[in-house]
C-alpha positions in Angstrom: -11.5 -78.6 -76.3 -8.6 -76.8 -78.0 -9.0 -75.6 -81.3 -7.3 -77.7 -84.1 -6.8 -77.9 -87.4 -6.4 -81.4 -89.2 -4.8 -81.1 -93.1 -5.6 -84.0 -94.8 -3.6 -84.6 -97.7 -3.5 -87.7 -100.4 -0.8 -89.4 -100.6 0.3 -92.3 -103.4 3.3 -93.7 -100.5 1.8 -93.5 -97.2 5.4 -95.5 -95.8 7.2 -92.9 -98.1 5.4 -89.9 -96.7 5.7 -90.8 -93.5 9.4 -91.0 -93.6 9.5 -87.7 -95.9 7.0 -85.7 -92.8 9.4 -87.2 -90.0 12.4 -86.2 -92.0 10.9 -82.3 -91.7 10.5 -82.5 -88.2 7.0 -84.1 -87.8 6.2 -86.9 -85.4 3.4 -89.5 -86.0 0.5 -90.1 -83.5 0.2 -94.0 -83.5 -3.5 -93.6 -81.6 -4.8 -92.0 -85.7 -2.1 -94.4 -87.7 -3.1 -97.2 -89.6 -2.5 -99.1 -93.3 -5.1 -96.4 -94.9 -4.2 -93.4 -92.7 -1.0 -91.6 -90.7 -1.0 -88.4 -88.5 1.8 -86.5 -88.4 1.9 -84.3 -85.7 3.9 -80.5 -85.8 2.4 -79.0 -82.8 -0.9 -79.5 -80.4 -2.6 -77.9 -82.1 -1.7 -78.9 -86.0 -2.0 -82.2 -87.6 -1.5 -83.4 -90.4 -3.8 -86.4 -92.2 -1.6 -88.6 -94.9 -4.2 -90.8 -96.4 -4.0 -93.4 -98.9 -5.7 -92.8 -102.1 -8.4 -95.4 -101.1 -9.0 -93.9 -98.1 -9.1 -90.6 -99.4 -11.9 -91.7 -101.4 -14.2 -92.3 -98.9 -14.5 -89.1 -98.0 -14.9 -87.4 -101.1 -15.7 -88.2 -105.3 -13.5 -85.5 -106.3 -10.6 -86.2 -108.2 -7.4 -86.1 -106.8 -5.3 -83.4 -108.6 -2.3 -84.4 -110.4 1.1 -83.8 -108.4 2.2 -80.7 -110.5 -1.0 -78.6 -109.8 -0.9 -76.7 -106.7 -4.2 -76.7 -104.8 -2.9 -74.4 -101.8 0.2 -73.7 -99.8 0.6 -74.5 -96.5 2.8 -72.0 -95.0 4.5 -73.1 -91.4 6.8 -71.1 -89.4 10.0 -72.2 -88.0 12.3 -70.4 -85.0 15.1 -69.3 -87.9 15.9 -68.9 -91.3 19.2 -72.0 -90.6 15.6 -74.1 -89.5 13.6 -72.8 -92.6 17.1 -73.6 -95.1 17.4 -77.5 -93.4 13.7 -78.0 -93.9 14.0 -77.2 -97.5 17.2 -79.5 -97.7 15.7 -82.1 -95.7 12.5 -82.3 -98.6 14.9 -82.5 -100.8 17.0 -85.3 -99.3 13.9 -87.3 -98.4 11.9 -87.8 -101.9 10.6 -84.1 -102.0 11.5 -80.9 -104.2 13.1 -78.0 -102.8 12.4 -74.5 -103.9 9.9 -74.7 -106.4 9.1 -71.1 -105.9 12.0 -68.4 -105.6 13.1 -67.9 -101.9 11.7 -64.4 -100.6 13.8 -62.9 -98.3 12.6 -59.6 -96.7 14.7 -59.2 -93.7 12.1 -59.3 -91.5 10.7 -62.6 -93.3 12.6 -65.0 -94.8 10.6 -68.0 -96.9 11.3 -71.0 -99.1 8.8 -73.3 -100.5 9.0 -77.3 -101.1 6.9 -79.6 -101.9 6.3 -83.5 -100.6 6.6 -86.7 -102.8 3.1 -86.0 -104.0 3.3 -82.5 -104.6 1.6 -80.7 -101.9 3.0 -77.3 -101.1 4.6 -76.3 -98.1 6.0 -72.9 -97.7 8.6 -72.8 -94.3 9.4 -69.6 -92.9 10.4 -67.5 -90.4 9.4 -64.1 -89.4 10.7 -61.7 -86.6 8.0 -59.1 -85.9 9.8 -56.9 -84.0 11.5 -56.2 -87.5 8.4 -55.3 -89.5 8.9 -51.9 -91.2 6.4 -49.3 -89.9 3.8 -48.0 -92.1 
C-alpha cells in the first residue's frame, strides 16, 4: 500500500467547507463522503477528513479548539507563486481569511498563509530548489 496521510479536521459547515476545499483546488472522494464526514482529495497520496463536530466526537473527548487558536499549519506546495496568490484569493472569496500571517517571500520560496471557515491553517507555497542559496 502507498503511504498516506489523512488530516482530519472539524468542521462547524461540512456543505460550506466542502465548497471552500473545492474552491482551493481539492476534489471530494464520494466512496469516504457522507452527512457526518467529506474527503477532500489534493493528491494520491493526501487527504483531507472534514468532519462534522458530532462525528468528530467519536473519535476523541478533547475539546475542539476555538477557530482563532492555531493548533498547526499545514503547509502545501503549489507549481508557482500566480497558484500560491489565487489560492489565497480563492479562501478569501470562498468564506475563508486570507493572509493572516505576513507573506514571506525569499526568492527561492515564496509563502502565504489562509485559513478555512473554521480556522484551520493552511500555509500555500512554492519553492524552486534549484534557487536555494548555498551554505
Amino acid at each position: 500500500m502507498t503511504r498516506m496521510i489523512f488530516v482530519n479536521l472539524p468542521v462547524a459547515d461540512l456543505a460550506a467547507s466542502m465548497a471552500f476545499y473545492e474552491a482551493l483546488g481539492f476534489k471530494n472522494n464520494p466512496h469516504f463522503t457522507d452527512d457526518t464526514a467529506a474527503c477532500m482529495v489534493w493528491s494520491e497520496a493526501i487527504n483531507v477528513m472534514l468532519l462534522t463536530h458530532d462525528k468528530w466526537r467519536t473519535f476523541t473527548s478533547r475539546p475542539i479548539p476555538p477557530s482563532t487558536s492555531s493548533e498547526v499549519l499545514l503547509a502545501i506546495s503549489l507549481d508557482s507563486r500566480e497558484a500560491v496568490d489565487a489560492m489565497n484569493a480563492a479562501a478569501a472569496a470562498h468564506g475563508g481569511a486570507a493572509d493572516i500571517n505576513p507573506k514571506q517571500d525569499l526568492g527561492f520560496m515564496y509563502n502565504r498563509n489562509l485559513a478555512d471557515p473554521d480556522g484551520h491553517v493552511w500555509e500555500a507555497m512554492w519553492m524552486d530548489p534549484s534557487a536555494i542559496p548555498a551554505g
